[in-house]
C-alpha positions in Angstrom: 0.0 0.0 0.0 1.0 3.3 -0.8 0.3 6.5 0.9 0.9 8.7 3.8 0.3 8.0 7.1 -2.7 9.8 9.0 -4.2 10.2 12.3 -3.1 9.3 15.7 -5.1 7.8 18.4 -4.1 6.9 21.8 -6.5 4.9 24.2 -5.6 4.0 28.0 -7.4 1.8 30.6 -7.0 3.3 34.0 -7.1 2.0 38.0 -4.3 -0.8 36.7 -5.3 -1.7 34.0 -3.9 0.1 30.5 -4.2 -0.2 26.9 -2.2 2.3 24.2 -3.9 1.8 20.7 -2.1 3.9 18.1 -5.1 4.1 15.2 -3.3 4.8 11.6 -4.5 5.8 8.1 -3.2 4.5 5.1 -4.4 6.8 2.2 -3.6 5.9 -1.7 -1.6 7.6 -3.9 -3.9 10.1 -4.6 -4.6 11.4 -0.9 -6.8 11.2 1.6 -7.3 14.8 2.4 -9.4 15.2 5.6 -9.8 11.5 6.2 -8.5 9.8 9.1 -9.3 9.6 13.1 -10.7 12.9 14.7 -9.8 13.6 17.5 -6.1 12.3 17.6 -6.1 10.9 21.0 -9.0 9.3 23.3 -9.0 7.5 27.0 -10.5 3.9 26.9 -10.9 3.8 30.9 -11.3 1.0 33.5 -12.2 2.9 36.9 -12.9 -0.3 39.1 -9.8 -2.4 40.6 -9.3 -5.8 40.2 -10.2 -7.1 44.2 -10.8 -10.9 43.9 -10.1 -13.5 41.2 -12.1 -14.1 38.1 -13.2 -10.3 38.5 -14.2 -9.1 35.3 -14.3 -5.8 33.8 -15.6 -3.9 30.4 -14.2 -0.6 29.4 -15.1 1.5 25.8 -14.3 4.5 23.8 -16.0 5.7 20.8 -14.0 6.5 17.5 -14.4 8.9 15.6 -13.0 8.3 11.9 -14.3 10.6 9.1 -13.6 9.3 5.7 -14.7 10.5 1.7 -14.5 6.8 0.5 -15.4 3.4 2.1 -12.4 2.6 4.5 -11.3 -1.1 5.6 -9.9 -1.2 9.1 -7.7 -4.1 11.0 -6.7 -4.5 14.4 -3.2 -5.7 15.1 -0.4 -5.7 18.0 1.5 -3.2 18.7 4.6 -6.2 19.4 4.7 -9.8 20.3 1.7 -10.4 22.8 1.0 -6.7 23.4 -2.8 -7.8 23.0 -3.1 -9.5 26.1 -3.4 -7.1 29.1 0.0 -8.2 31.0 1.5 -6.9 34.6 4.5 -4.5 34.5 5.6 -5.1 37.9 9.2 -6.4 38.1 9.1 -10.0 38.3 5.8 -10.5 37.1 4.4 -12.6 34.5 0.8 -12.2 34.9 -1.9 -11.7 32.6 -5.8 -10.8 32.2 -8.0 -12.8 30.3 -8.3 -9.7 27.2 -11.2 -9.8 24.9 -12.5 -7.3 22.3 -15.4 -6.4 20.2 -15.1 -3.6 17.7 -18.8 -2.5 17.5 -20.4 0.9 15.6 -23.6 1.5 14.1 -21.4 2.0 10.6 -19.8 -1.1 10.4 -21.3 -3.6 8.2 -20.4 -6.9 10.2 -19.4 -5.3 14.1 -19.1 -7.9 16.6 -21.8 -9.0 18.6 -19.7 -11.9 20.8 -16.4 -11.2 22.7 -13.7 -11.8 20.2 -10.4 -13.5 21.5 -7.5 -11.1 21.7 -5.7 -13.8 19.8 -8.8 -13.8 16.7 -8.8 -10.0 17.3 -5.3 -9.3 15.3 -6.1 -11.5 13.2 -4.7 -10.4 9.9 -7.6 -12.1 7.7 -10.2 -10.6 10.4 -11.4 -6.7 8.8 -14.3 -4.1 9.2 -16.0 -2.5 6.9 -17.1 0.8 7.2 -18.9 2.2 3.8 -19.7 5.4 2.9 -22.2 7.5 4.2 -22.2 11.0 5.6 -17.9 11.0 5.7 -18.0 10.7 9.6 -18.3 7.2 11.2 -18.7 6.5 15.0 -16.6 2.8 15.9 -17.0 1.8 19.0 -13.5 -0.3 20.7 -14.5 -2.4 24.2 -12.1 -4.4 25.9 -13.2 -6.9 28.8 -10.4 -8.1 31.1 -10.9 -11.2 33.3 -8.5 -11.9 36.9 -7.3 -14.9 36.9 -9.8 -17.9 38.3 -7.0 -19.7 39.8 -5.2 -17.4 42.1 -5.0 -13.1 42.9 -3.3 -11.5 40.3 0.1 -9.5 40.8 -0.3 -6.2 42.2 0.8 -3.6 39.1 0.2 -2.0 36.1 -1.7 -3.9 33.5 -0.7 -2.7 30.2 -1.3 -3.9 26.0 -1.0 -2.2 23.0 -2.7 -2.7 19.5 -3.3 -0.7 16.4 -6.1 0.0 14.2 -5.6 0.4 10.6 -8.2 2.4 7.9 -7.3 1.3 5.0 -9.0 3.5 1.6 
């Protein structure tokens, strides 16, 4: 693909729990001109701690991309494993049971089930989002799950993907 890169979006989960998403547009040849992700950063949010195992919690932030043209978007990992929510305390391997759904009244398949952060970056896994009006609301939640076996590690949970819009 050819093109310049546009937009820049950057999503966080709060009260221990974090998630970066940088959200890119790949434009052809020819140019995008005001298409891409408005504004260039958001806060996804998780406000309740993780007290007791298999504690499960949903957080969302609502997208906004605006686009002339219909726009194809993947989800991918922002490095090896960076879509599973994973402690940052020294020593610590642990990790939260991530799921996703990418969801939006302008997306012609959005997800209805909790997608697998594994299935989630899959490459072969896209969105469409057709054109309408030029400004499309997409909708990222994330549900993270303590571990059912034992309390998690005391930190910082942290992953990081990217959304792509492709024209």
């Amino acid at each position: 693909m050819s093109g310049a890169t546009r937009g820049l979006s950057r999503f966080l989960l709060a009260a221990g729990v974090g998630l970066s998403l940088l959200a890119v547009s790949l434009c052809p040849a020819r140019g995008c001109f005001a298409d891409g992700w408005t504004p260039p950063s958001y806060n996804l949010e998780i406000l309740t701690h993780f007290t007791q195992v298999a504690q499960q919690h949903v957080g969302s932030v609502v997208m906004t991309l605006e686009h002339t043209q219909d726009v194809t978007l993947n989800v991918s990992a922002n490095g090896a494993g960076k879509e599973v929510f994973t402690c940052q305390a020294p020593g610590s391997t642990d990790t939260l049971l991530t799921r996703y759904k990418l969801t939006g009244a302008d997306l012609v398949a959005p997800d209805t089930e909790w997608v697998s952060s594994s299935d989630f970056i899959q490459p072969s896994r896209t969105y469409l989002v057709p054109y309408t009006d030029g400004v499309s609301q997409i909708t990222l939640e994330a549900q993270c799950t303590a571990s059912d076996g034992r309390a998690q590690d005391a930190g910082s949970y942290t992953g990081s993907l990217i959304i792509t819009a492709t024209w």
